[in-house]
N, C-alpha and C positions, 0 to 999 in steps of 0.2 A: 374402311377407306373413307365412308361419307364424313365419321365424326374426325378424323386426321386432316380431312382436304379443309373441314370447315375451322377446327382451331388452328390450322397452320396460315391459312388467310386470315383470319383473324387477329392474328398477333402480327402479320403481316401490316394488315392492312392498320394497326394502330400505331405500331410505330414508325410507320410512313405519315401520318396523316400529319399534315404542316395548316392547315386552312384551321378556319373558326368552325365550331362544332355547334352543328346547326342539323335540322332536319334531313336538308335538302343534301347539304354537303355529304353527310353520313348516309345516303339515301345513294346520292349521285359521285360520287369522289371516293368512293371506299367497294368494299370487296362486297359488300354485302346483295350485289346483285348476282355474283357468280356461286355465293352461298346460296342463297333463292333459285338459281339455277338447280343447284348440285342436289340440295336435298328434295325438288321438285321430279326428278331423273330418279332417284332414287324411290319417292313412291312410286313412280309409274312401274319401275322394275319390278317393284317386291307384289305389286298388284297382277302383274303378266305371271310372273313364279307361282304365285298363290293359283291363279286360273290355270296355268297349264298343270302343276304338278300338286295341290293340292284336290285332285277329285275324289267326289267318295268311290266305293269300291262296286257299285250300284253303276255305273258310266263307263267302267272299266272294261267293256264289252271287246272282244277280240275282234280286231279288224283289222284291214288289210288285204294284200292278194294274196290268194293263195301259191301262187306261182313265185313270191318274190324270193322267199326263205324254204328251198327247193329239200326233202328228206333224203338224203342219199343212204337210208340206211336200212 
């Protein structure tokens, strides 16, 4: 979804662009901050994924109540 949302703004965002093609304008006048946004959101995600669901099997210690998930059997 991140590399769809960033080419679809992107091809957006150039043939919108009507101004002189300058630093600032490309900086400020175009999409390229909501890319910076989006693929910025995206490592933070993949960073939390990585820390909750990549642990090794050494941490994987069984915790919990014992009350919560009750044996009826």
């Amino acid at each position: 979804m991140v590399i769809i949302g960033t080419l679809t703004m992107a091809q957006f965002s150039i043939v919108n662009f009507r101004q002189p093609v300058t630093l600032k304008n490309i900086i400020l006048n175009s999409t390229f901050a909501d890319i910076s946004i989006l693929w910025a959101k995206f490592a933070i995600g993949k960073v939390l994924f990585d820390i909750k669901h990549l642990k090794s099997d050494q941490d994987m210690a069984a915790k919990g109540l014992f009350f919560r998930y009750p044996n009826m059997g």
